[in-house]
N, C-alpha and C positions, 0 to 999 in steps of 0.2 A: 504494500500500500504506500502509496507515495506520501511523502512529508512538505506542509506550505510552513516553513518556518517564520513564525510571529515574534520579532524579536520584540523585549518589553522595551517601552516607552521609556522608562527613567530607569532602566540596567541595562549597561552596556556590556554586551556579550566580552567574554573573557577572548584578546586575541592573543597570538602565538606566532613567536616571529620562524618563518619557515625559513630552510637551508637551499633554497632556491630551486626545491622541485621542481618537477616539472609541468605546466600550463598549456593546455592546447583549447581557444576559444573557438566554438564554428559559429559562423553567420552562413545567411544563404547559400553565397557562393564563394568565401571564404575562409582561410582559417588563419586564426593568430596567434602565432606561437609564443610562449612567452616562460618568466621563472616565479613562481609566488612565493610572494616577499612576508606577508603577513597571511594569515589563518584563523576564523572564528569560525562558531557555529552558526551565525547567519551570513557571512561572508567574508571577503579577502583580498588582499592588495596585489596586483602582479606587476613586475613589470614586463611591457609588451613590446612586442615590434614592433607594431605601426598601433595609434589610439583606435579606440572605438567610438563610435557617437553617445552620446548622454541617453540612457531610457534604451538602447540596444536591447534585444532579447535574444539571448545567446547559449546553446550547449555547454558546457565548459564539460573538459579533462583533467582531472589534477592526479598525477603520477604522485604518488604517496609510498612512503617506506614500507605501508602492511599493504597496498594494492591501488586498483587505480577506482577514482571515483569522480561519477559521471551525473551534472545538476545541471538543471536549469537557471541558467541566471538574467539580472538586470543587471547593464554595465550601466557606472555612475563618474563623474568627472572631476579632475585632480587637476587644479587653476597651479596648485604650486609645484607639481611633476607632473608634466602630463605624458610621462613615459613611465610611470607606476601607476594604474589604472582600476580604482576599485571595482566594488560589484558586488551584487547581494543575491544570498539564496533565493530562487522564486519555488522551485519545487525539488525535491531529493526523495528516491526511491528510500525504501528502509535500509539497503542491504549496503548501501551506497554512504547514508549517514550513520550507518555503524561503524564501516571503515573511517569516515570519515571521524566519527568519537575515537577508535583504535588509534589515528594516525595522530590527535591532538594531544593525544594521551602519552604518545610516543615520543610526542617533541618536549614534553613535561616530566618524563622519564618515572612515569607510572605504571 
């Protein structure tokens, strides 16, 4: 069952500075490679090859040490690097944000 992840309003999801895994964003006809730089459980900072547009709706890939895990995102826009490119969960499979709790947990050494 897939996951619409609600992040709260006044908590800010705990983030986790990634070792520059690896990032594969797809659009239409598309794709943009890149390394993520930060990691939460509603989403994460990459830096990219070339920027994406603001409000973007995008597949992402994120190559993680326990597997690979595959979400729906919103790309969002970086005025002060616009070559680190955030983005937020819009929907994640279960099996997907398990690995994805595995791999946060891994950078926390839990």
């Amino acid at each position: 069952m897939p996951r619409f992840p609600q992040p709260h309003q006044s908590v800010r999801a705990p983030r986790m500075r990634a070792a520059g895994e690896g990032v594969l964003f797809y659009l239409e006809n598309l794709q943009v490679p890149g390394s993520l730089y930060n990691i939460s459980l509603t989403g994460g900072l990459a830096e990219v090859a070339n920027t994406v547009a603001h409000d973007t709706v995008a597949e992402v890939v994120l190559e993680t040490r326990v597997g690979r895990v595959r979400a729906v995102v919103q790309m969002l826009s970086n005025a002060k690097a616009p070559r680190r490119q955030p983005f937020r969960f819009l929907a994640i499979d279960d099996e997907d944000n398990t690995r994805l709790v595995h791999a946060m947990n891994r950078m926390q050494g839990i």
